[in-house]
C-alpha positions, 0 to 999 in steps of 0.5 A: 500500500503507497501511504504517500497516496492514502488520504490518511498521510496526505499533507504529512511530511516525512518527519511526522510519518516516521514519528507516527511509526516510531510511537506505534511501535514504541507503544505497541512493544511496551504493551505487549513486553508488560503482558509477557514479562517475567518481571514482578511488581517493584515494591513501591509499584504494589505499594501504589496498588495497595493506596488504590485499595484505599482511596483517598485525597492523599497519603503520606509521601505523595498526592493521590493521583497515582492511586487513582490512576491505579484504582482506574486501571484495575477496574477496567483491566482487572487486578494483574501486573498487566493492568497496572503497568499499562498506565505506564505505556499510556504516559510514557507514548503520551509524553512523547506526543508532546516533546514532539509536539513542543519541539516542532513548535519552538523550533518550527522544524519536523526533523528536529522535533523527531530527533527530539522524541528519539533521543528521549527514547535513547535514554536508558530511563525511558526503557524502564520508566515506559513499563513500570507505573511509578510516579515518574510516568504520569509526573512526565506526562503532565510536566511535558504537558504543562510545558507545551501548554505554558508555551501556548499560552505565551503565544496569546491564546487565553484558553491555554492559560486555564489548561496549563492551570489544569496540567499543572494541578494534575501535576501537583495531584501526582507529585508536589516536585510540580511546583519546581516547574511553577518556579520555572515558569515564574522565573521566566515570565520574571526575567524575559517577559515580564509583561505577562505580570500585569495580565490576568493569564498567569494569575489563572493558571495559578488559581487553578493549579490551587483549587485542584490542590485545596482537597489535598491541603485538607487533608493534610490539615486533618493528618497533622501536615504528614505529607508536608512534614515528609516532603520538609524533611528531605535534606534533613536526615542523616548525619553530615559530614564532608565525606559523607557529603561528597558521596552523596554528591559523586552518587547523584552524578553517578546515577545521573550518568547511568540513567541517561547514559554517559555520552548523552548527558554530556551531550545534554550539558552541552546543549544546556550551555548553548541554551544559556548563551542563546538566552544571554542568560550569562551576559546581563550586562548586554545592550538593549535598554536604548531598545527598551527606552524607545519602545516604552516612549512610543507607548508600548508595553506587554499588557496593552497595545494589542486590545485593537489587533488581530488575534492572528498578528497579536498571537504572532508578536506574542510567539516572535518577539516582534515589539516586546520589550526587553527581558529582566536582563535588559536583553530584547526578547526575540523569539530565539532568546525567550524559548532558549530561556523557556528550555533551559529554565525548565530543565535546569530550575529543577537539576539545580535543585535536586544537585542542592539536596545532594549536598545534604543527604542521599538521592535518587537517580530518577528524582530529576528525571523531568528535567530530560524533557527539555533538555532533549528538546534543547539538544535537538535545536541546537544540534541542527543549528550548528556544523556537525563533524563527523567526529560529533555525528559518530559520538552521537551515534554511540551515545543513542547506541549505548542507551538503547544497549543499556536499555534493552539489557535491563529488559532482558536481564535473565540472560544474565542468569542463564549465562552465570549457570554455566561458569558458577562453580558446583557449590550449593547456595551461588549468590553471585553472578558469574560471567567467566572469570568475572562475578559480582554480588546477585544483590547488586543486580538493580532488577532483582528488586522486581523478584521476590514478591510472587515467592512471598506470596505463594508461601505466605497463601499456605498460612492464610484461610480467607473468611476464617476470623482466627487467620494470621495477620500478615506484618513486616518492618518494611513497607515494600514487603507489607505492599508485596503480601497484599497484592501477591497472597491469595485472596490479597488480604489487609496487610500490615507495618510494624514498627519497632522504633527505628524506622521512618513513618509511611502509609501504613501507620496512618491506616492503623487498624492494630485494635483488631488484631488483638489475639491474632497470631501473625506472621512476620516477614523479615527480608534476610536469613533465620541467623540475620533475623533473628534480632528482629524477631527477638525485639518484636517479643522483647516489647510484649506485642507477642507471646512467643515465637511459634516457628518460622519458614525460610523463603529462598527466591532464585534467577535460574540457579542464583540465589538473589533473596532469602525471606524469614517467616516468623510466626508469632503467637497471640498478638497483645494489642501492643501499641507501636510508636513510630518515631514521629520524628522520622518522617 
């Protein structure tokens, strides 16, 4: 079939038809890898579907959206890993739509906003973030969303400002980080389009990304500011030192590297400082108030002077540049600065800011992930805008190379298992992960933390008879174990956290429930060997919350023959109404 003479196609440059077909297969590949994968739920993935079980305007570490989103696609598609991680597919090809979209705007070039949508993809995150429904998939869907939406409404349609407002509450419903980008925004309308400031188009966007908030303000207020108090505390745990400083700092760089891949984020660097000279955002001694002065003495301003133009021409000074004033930085503010500006503050707003926290306690690769999306946007406008090398167009190739390599491995891991089979020596109990001569600790291996919960759940189903009043109650220390027994023991029963004064607070604290459980027995999960836990369950007796011990079952998780986890089952006789106290100060 000719898709050039297919009705379908016809006005399509060739650009948009590759991207078409490169989303079609993106999304379709995605889909079917979640409904045939061997991966199990992420601990924080079942803890997710354990919220959306309890519906509710917040909980403790996050807003609500992501249990609803969850509570959504169980109803629908049922209650399986399927179900749930094809929310993921569906913001992860969302999200492409936009960097796409965003791009061809800024740049008003189809071939540099398919390079964007393909270097996103390049990213090894992508590989993971496409299948897996943590908060990170629906927070890129509406923070790409926001963007695009933002860049609109700067072009002079009013309507856009109300939708960025709703893109921006739906952000803030997924994770209060949204607010980063409210920054952004800000600082950007501040230092290059202040005009802005005396329209009723910000104020808007604000008043609506604050009403969709109220709810979730009340219910912080009736559960004692938990959510805030959680968020506050980021940078405040853990003692400081320089040393203890400067890891945090080489493991926030080192996750950065591994998340993207290395060649890339030096490309993204680069890209971020072309960003900044086109936006002159290191230059604010340059000329432009002579520019400024005339434009002002002729009575022109931001807020007025388009009242009596038409919406086609005043849209295309808004987008241009053409008349504006000069920038906070007494730059004039041509198209070409502002939306180097618009990239680079988008992206590096929220970059400077994780970097910050990691000059006080220990992150995450991913907690910056959102500042990828403008940065691959920034890559592609300046890539096409400079002579290419052949050295550069090689270094290119091998980063795209290098992610998409690192990303289909970590997909596709268990060859690793079956290869370490064959050169592990003839012992009983193989821990490590051998690869001839070479071999590393399985516990290292990051897709070990999707097994164990299947393995948990069949052993713990043996203990558990549905509708029986005198049936063991299932309870763990680590909220991730507690969300892996719910959603994986037969009949997914209430689950619950124990907390024997040396943990942080989490959800299940808030649910409560204990008062029910008295004389109960239960059965209590620890994630290391009988010798390692032990302590643990000696401390558990030690309080009085139970009798005695009563036995316990050891469950080993494999990856072909590698041992990669070992679970204790403590049964724990006559629960006795103990009241546990967390450590309200660990939040």
């Amino acid at each position: 079939m000719n898709l050039e003479k297919h009705h379908l196609f016809q006005g399509i440059s060739l650009d948009r038809k590759v991207f078409l077909g490169v989303l079609t297969l993106w999304t379709f590949g995605n889909l079917a890898f979640v409904h045939m994968t061997h991966f199990g739920l992420a601990g924080d993935e079942a803890q997710y579907w354990d919220w959306s079980r309890h519906l509710d305007w917040g909980y403790y570490s996050k807003p609500p959206m992501i249990a609803w989103i969850i509570a959504l696609l169980t109803r629908i598609g049922g209650t399986s890993e399927a179900a749930i991680r094809s929310g993921a597919v569906i913001f992860a090809s969302g999200t492409l739509v936009f960097i796409y979209a965003l791009a061809r705007r800024i740049t008003q070039r189809e071939s540099t906003a398919l390079m964007a949508a393909c270097m996103s993809l390049a990213m090894t995150s992508s590989w993971a973030g496409s299948v897996m429904l943590t908060i990170d998939a629906p927070m890129a869907f509406f923070w790409a969303f926001a963007m695009y939406a933002f860049h609109r409404a700067m072009a002079g349609d009013r309507g856009w400002w109300l939708i960025t407002g709703v893109a921006l509450g739906l952000g803030m419903l997924t994770k209060y980080t949204m607010l980063v980008l409210v920054v952004s925004f800000l600082a950007y309308l501040i230092l290059f389009d202040r005009g802005w400031l005396r329209r009723p188009g910000p104020y808007l966007m604000l008043g609506i990304m604050l009403l969709a908030m109220i709810p979730v303000i009340y219910w912080n207020i009736v559960h004692d500011w938990v959510s805030v108090r959680h968020t506050a505390s980021i940078g405040t745990r853990g003692e400081k030192s320089f040393g203890r400083t400067v890891a945090h700092i080489l493991e926030f760089a080192g996750g950065q590297l591994g998340i993207v891949s290395p060649i890339l984020f030096g490309f993204f660097a680069w890209a971020m400082a072309v960003m900044a000279k086109k936006a002159a955002v290191f230059r604010p001694w340059a000329s432009g108030i002579n520019a400024a002065k005339s434009y002002e003495m002729k009575g022109g301003d931001c807020a007025h002077g388009y009242e009596n133009e038409p919406a086609q021409e005043r849209e295309r000074e808004m987008t241009t540049g053409a008349g504006l004033p000069v920038s906070g930085f007494g730059l004039r503010s041509s198209a070409l600065q502002k939306n180097a500006a618009y990239l680079f503050l988008c992206a590096m707003v929220l970059f400077g800011f994780y970097t910050l926290v990691a000059f006080t306690r220990k992150t995450e690769p991913n907690w910056p992930i959102c500042a990828y999306l403008p940065a691959v946007i920034a890559f592609a406008w300046a890539w096409h805008d400079r002579p290419r090398t052949s050295r550069m167009r090689k270094l290119l190739y091998a980063g795209v190379i290098l992610g998409c390599l690192v990303g289909v491995f970590s997909r596709t891991t268990e060859w690793l298992y079956r290869a370490s089979a064959r050169f592990a020596p003839g012992n009983a109990r193989i821990e490590n992960v051998y690869l001839g001569p070479l071999h590393f600790r399985a516990k290292k291996e990051p897709t070990n933390r999707l097994f164990g919960g299947r393995e948990l759940g069949r052993a713990l189903s043996k203990h558990i008879r549905e509708n029986d009043p005198d049936t063991p109650f299932i309870c763990s220390e680590n909220y991730q174990f507690v969300a892996w027994a719910a959603f994986y023991t037969e009949g997914r029963p209430r689950t619950y956290c124990v907390n024997l004064g040396d943990r942080r607070y989490n959800q299940y604290d808030l649910w409560g429930g204990w008062e029910t459980l008295v004389g109960r027995d239960a059965l209590f999960i620890i994630g290391d060997p009988p010798e390692v836990a032990r302590p643990r369950i000696e401390k558990a007796l030690a309080l009085g919350a139970f009798e005695k011990l009563d036995g316990f079952e050891v469950v080993n998780v494999y990856r072909q023959q590698t041992l990669i986890k070992v679970f204790t089952i403590a049964r724990l006789k006559n629960y006795t109404g103990y009241r546990w106290r967390p450590d309200t100060e660990q939040y």
